[in-house]
C-alpha positions as CSV (number, residue, x, y, z in Angstrom):
1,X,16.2,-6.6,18.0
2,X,16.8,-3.1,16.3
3,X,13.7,-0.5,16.8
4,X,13.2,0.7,13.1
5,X,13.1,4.6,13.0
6,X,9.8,6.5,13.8
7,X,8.0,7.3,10.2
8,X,8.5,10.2,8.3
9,X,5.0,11.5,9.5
10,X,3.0,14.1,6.9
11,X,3.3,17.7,7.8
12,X,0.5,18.3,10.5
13,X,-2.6,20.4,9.7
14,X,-2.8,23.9,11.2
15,X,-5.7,24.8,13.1
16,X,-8.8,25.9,11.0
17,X,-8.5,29.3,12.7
18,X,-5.0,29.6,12.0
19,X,-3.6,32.6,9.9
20,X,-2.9,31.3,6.2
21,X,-2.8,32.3,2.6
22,X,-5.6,31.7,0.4
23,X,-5.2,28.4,-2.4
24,X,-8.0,29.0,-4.6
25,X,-8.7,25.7,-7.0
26,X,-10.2,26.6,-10.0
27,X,-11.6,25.1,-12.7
28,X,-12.6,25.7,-16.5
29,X,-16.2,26.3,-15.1
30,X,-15.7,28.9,-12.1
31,X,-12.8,30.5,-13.9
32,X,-14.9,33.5,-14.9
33,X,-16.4,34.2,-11.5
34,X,-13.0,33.4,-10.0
35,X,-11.1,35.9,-11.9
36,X,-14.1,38.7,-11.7
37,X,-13.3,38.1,-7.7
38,X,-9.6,38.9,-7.7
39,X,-8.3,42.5,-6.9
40,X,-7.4,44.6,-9.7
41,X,-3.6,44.1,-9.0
42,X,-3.9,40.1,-8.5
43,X,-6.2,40.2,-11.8
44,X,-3.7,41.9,-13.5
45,X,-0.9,39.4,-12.2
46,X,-2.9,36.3,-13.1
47,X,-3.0,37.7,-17.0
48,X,0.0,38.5,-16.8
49,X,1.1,35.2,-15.9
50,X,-1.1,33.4,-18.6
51,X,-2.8,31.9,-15.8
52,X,-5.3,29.1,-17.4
53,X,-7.3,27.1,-15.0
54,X,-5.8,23.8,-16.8
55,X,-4.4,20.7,-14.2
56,X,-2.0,21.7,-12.5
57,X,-1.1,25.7,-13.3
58,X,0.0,27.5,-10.8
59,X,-0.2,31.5,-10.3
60,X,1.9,33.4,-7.2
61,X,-0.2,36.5,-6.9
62,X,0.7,39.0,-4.3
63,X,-1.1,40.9,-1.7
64,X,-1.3,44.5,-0.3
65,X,2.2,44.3,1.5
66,X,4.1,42.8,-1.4
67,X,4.2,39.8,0.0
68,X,2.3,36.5,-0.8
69,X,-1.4,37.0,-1.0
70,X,-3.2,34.1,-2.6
71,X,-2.6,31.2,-5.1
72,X,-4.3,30.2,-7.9
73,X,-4.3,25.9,-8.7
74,X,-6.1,24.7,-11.6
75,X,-8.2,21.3,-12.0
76,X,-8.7,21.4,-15.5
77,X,-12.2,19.3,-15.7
78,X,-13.5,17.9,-12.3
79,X,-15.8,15.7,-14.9
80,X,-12.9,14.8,-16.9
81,X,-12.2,11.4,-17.9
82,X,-8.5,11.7,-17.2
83,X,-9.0,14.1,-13.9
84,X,-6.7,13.2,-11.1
85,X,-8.9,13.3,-7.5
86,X,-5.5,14.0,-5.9
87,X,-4.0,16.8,-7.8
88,X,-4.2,18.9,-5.0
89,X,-1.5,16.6,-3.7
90,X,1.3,18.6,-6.3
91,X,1.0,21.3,-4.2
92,X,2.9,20.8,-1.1
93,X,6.0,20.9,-3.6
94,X,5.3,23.5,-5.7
95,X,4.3,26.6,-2.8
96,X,7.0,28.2,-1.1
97,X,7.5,27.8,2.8
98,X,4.3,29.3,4.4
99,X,0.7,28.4,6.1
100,X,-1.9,28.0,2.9
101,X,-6.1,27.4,3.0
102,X,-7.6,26.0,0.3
103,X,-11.2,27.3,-1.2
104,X,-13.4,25.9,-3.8
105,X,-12.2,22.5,-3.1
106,X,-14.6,19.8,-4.8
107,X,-14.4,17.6,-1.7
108,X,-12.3,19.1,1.1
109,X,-11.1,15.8,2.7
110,X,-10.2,14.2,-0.4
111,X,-7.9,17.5,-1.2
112,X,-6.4,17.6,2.0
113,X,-5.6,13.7,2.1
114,X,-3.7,14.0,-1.2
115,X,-2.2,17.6,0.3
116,X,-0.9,15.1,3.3
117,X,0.1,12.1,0.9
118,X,2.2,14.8,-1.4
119,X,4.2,15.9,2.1
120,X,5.3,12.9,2.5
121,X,9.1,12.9,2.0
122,X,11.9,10.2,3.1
123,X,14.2,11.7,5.2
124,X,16.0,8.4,7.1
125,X,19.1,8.9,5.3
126,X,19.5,12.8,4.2
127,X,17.8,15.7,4.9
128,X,14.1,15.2,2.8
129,X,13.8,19.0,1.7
130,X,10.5,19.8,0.5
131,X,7.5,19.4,2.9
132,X,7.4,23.1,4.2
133,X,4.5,24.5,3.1
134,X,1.8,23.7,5.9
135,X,-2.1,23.2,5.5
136,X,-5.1,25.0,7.9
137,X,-7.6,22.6,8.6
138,X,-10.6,23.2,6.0
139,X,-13.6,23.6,7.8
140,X,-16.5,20.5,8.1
141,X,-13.8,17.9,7.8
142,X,-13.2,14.9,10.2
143,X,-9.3,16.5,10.5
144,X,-8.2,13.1,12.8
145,X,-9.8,10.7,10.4
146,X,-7.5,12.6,7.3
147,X,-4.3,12.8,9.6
148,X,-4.9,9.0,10.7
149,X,-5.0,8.0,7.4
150,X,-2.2,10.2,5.5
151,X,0.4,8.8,9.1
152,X,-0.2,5.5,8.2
153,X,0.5,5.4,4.6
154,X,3.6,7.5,5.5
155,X,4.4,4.4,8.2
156,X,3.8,2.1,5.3
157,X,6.1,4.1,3.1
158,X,8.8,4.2,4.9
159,X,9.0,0.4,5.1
160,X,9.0,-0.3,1.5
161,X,11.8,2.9,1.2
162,X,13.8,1.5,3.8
163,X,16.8,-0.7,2.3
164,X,17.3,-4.6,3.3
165,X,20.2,-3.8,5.5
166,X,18.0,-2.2,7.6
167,X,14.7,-3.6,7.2
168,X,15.2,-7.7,7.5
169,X,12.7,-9.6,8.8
170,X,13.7,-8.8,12.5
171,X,13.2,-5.3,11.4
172,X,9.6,-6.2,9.9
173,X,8.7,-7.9,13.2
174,X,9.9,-4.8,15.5
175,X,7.3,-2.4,12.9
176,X,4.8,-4.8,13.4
177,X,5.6,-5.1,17.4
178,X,5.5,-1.2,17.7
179,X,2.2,-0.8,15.8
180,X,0.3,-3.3,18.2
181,X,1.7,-1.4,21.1
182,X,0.7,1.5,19.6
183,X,-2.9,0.1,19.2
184,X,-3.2,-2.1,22.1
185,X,-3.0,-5.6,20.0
186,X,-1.5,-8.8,20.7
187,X,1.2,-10.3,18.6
188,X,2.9,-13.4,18.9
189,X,6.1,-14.4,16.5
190,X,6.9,-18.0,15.5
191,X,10.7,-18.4,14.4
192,X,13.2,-21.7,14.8
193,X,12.3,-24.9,15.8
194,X,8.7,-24.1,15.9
195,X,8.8,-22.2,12.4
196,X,10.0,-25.8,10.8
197,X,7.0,-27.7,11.9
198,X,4.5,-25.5,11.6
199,X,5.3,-23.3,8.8
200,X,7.7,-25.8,6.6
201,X,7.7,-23.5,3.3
202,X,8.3,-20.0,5.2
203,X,11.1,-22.1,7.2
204,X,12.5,-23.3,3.7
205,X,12.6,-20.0,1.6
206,X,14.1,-18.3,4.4
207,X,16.5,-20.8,5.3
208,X,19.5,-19.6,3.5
209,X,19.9,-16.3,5.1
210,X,21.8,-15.7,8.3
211,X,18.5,-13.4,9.0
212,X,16.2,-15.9,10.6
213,X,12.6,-16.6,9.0
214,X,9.2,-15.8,11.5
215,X,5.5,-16.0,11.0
216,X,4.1,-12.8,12.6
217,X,0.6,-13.1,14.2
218,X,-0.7,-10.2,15.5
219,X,-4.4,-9.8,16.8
220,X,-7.0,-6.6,17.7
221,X,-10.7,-6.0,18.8
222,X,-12.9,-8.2,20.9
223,X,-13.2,-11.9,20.4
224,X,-17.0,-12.2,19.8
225,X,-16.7,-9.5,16.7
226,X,-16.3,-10.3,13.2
227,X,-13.2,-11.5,12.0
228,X,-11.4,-10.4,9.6
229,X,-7.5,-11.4,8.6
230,X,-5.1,-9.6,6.5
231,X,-2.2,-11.3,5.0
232,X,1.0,-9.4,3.8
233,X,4.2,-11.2,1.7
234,X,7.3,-10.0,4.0
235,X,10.2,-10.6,1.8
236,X,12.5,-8.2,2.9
237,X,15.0,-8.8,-0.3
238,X,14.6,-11.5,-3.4
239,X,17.9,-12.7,-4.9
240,X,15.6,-15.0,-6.6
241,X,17.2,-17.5,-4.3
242,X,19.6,-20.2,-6.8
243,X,17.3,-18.8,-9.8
244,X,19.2,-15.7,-9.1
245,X,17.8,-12.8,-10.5
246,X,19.7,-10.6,-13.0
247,X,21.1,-7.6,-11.3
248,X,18.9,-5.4,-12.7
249,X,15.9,-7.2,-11.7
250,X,17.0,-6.8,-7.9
251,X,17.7,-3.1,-8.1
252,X,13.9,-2.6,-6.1
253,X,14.4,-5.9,-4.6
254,X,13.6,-4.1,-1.5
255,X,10.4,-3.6,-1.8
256,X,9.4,-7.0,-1.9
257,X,8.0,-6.5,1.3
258,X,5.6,-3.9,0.1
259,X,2.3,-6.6,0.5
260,X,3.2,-6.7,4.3
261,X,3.7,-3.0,4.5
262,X,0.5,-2.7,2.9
263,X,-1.4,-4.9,5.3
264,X,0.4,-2.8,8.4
265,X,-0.8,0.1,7.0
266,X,-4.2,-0.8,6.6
267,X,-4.2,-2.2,10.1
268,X,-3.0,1.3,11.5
269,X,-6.1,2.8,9.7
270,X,-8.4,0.0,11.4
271,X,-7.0,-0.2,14.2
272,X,-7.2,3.4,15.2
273,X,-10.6,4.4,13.8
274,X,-11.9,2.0,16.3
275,X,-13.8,-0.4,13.7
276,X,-16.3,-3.3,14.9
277,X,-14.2,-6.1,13.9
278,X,-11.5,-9.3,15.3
279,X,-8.7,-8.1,13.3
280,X,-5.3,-10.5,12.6
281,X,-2.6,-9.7,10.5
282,X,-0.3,-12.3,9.2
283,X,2.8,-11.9,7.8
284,X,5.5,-14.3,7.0
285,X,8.8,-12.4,7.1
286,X,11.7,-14.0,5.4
287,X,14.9,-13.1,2.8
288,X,15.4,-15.1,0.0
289,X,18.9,-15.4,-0.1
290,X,21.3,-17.8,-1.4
291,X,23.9,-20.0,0.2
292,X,24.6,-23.7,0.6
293,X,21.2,-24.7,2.8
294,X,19.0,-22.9,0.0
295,X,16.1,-24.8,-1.2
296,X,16.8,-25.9,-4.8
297,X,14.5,-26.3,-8.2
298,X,13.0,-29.8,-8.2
299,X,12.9,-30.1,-4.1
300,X,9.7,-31.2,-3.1
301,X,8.4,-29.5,0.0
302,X,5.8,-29.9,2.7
303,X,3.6,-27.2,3.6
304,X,1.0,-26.5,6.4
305,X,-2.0,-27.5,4.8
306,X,-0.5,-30.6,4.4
307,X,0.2,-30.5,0.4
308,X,3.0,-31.0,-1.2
309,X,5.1,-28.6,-3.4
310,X,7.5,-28.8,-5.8
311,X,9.6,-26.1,-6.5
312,X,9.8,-25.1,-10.3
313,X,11.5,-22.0,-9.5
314,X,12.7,-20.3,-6.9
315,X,12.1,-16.9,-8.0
316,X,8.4,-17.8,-7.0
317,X,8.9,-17.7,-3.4
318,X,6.5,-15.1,-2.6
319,X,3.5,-17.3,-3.1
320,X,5.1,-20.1,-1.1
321,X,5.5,-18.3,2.4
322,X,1.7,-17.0,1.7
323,X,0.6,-20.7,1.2
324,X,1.3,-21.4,4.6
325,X,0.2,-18.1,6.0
326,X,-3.2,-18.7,4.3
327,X,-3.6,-21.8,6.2
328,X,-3.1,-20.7,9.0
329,X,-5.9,-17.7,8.1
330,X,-8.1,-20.1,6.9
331,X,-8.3,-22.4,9.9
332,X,-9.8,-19.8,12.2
333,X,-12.7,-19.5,9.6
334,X,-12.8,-15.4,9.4
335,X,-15.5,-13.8,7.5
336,X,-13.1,-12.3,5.5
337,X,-9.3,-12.9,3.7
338,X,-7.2,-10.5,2.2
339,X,-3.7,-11.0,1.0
340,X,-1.2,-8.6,-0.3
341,X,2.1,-9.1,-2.3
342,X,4.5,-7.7,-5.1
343,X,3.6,-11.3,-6.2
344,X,4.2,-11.3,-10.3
345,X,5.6,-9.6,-13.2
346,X,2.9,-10.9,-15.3
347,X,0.4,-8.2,-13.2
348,X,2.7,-5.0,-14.2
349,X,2.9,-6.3,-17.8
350,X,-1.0,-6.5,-18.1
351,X,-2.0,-3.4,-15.7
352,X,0.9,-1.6,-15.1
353,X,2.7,-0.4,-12.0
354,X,-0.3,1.8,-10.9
355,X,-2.8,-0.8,-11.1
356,X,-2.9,-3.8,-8.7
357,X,-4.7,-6.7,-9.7
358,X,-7.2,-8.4,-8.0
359,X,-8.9,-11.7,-7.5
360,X,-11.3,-13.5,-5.9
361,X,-14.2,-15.9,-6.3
362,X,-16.7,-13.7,-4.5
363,X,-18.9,-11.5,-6.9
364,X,-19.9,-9.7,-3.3
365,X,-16.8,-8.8,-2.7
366,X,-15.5,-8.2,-6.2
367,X,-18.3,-5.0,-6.3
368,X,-17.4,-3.9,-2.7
369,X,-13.8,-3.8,-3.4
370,X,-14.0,-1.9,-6.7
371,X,-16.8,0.7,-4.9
372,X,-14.1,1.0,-2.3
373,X,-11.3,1.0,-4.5
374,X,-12.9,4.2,-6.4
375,X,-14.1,5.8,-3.2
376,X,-10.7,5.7,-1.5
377,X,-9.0,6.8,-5.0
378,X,-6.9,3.7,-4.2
379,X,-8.3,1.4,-7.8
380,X,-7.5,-2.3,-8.5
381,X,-8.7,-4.5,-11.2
382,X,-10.4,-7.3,-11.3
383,X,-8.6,-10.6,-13.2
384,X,-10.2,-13.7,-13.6
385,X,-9.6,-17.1,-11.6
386,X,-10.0,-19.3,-14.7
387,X,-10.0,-22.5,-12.8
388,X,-9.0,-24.3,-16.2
389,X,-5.7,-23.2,-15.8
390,X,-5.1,-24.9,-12.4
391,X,-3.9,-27.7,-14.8
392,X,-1.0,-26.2,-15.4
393,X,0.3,-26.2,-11.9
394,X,0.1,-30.2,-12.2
395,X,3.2,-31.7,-11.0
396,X,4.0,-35.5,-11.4
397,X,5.9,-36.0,-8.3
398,X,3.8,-33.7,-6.0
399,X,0.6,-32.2,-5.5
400,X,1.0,-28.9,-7.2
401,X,4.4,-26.8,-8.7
402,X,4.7,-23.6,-7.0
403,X,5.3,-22.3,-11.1
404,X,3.5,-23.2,-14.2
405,X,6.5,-23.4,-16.4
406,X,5.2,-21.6,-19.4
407,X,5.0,-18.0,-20.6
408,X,1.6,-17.8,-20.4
409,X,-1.5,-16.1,-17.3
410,X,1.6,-15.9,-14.7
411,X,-0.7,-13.9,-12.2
412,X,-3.5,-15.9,-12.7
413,X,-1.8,-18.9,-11.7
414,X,-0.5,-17.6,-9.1
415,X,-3.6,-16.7,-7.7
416,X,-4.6,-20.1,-8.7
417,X,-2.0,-21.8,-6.4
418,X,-2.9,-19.4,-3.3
419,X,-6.5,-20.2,-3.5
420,X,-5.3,-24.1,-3.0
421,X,-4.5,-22.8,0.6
422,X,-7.6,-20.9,1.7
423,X,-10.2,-24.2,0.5
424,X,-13.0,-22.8,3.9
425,X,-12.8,-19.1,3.0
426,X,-15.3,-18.3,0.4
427,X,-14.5,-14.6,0.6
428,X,-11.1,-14.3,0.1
429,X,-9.5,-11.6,-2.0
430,X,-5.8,-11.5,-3.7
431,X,-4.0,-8.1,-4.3
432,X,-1.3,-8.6,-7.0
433,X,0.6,-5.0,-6.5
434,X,3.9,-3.1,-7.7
435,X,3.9,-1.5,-4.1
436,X,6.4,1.7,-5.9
437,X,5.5,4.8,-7.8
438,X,8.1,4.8,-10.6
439,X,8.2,8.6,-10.9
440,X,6.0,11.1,-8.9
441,X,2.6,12.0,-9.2
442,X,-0.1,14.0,-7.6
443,X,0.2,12.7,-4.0
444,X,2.2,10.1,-4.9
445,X,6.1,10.5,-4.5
446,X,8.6,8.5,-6.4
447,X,9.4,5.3,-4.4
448,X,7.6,3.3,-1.8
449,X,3.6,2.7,-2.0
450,X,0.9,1.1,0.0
451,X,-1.0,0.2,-2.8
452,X,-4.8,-1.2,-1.6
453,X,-4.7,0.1,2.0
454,X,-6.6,3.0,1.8
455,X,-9.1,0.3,-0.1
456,X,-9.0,-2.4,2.4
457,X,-9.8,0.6,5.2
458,X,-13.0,1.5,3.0
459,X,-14.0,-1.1,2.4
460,X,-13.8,-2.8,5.7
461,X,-15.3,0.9,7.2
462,X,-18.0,0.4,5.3
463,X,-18.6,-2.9,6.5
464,X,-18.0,-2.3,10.3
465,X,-18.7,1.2,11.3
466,X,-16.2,3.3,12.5
């Protein structure tokens, strides 16, 4: 089995001692006192310059040698409806090769996770560029917790970036295998014989390619904790299977995986903060491909929780290897479900690519996840689970379609059919993401995303201690 390349890890914080040129935030507010505080020569730059203190400006202002001697980055308004927590992440590639501090940061972790996220470049193929300007520690921050945090989202990255004809489902199993050696965790992988009869509907979607299908199970913490299970979709490439996809619709095919490298990721962040829980993570890995042994539209197909499916389309796989997953979560009776997947279209249309959407049943957990959500500046929001519209998932030859058949609540349904497979598990939520950043943002490069991990690792922090 190939070894997937080590992640393209976020430049490392400096020490806070370490020798570095100041990056003073400002805003509209301290602008005046800010300005007062400058040198005559750097005052004299910063007008010169135009500098305002909107988002984003920038201003090079030099010191007594010549060289670089501090940096002004504005915030625009911290209180602002439409201020970005992680603008400090633009930074990393706007400042010139160098060691920078910043001062005045509003919250100094926050600033210096989104410094970390914006590092993050993908360098398996070509040289990344970029990446060179390096951050001191800021004093009064937990400077492990950050770096844990910023490395794992990388690690997640780098999944979702990493094309299908190196990132297949063996591929997906060797991450997973590497993290729980990393960590210390157990992990067991079902594949062949044993994947038919246990796990028909991940055996059937995955059947067609010459890349075998597998059910990863991997386990961490002490058996008498909490448990807690996370659930990620590993489709490592969607042809749509014999409802092909157009070609354009299978252009980011690759990241189909992204609700599995979300769940890794979030585990990484669990894992090595230490938290009081039983942690599993599940994730059936598969390709979708098409050839003469692929399951057709109108099959009708077991599944482990002993229903019976038939296929509408089989464009909707994703929700069809997570059926079985799910029953396999919900069996062991956890305190808490969480599954991830690029799932539907129907979410992007109604929130966009930035906004996952999310379901569950549980008004607890609704408020805990949206707290987290905003505290880890990693939102989500909330859909219904109109159980009125489990009707149109009737089938008359089985008992449920994978697919509704109409136009119409395509997420919701979809939700609908997962929740058929988790019938113990009262708290169990659904993450519908994108899992890419279309074009980049503050901390947020174009290309690969671990939507919702930094939430889950709030959220379950704030639950089990770290």
């Amino acid at each position: 089995m190939t070894q997937p390349d080590p992640p393209e890890t976020p430049t490392a914080l400096l020490p806070e001692e370490a020798q570095a040129v100041p990056v003073t935030l400002v805003t509209a507010a301290s602008w005046t006192e800010v300005e007062a505080g400058l040198d005559p020569t750097q005052r004299s730059f910063a007008r010169a310059l135009g500098f305002k203190p909107k988002a984003g400006s920038l201003a090079l202002l030099p010191g007594p040698d010549g060289g670089l001697g501090r940096v002004l980055f504005g915030l625009g308004d911290p209180d602002g409806a439409a201020y970005d927590r992680l603008l400090v992440g633009k930074l990393p590639g706007l400042l010139p090769e160098g060691s920078f501090r910043l001062e005045n940061a509003p919250d100094p972790a926050e600033a210096t996770l989104a410094w970390l996220m914006g590092s993050y470049r993908f360098g398996r193929y070509r040289s990344a560029g970029g990446g060179k300007a390096r951050l001191a520690t800021p004093a009064g921050i937990d400077a492990a917790e950050v770096a844990r945090i910023a490395a794992a989202v990388a690690l997640g990255r780098d999944l979702v970036n990493t094309p299908a004809n190196d990132m297949g489902p063996a591929e997906i199993e060797a991450a997973a295998r590497a993290l729980s050696a990393r960590h210390g965790a157990a992990i067991t992988v079902t594949q062949g014989d044993a994947l038919a009869a246990e796990f028909p509907l991940i055996e059937a979607v995955g059947a067609a390619s010459p890349r075998a299908p597998r059910l990863i199970d991997m386990t961490w913490g002490p058996a008498e904790a909490p448990r807690v299970t996370l659930v990620g979709k590993g489709v490592a490439f969607d042809t749509g299977g014999l409802d092909i996809k157009p070609s354009a619709a299978m252009l980011l095919m690759k990241k189909d995986m992204g609700g599995a490298a979300a769940a890794l990721a979030a585990a990484d962040m669990v894992m090595g903060a230490g938290l009081h829980l039983r942690l599993r993570v599940l994730i059936p890995a598969v390709e979708n491909a098409v050839s003469g042994n692929a399951f057709r539209p109108g099959d009708v197909l077991p599944s482990r929780a002993g229903l019976s499916v038939e296929i509408g389309n089989t464009d909707a796989e994703g929700r069809l290897i997570l059926a079985d997953a799910l029953a396999l979560a919900d069996a062991d009776s956890p305190e808490l479900i969480l599954d991830y997947s690029t799932l539907t279209g129907a979410a992007r249309v109604a929130l966009g690519p930035d906004l996952p959407a999310f379901f569950t049943e549980d008004e607890a957990l609704a408020g805990a996840v949206a707290e987290a959500g905003h505290r880890a500046i990693d939102p989500v929001w909330r859909m219904p689970l109109h159980a009125p519209y489990a009707s149109l998932l009737d089938s008359k030859v089985a008992d449920l379609n994978n697919v509704s058949g109409g136009p119409f609540a395509g997420a919701i349904t979809a939700a609908l059919f997962l929740r058929r497979f988790v019938p113990k598990t009262k708290a169990h939520g659904h993450f519908d993401l994108y899992g890419w950043n279309p074009s980049t943002k503050p901390g947020r490069p174009e290309g690969g995303e671990v939507q919702t991990a930094r939430l889950t690792y709030a959220l379950l922090k704030a639950r089990y201690g770290g």
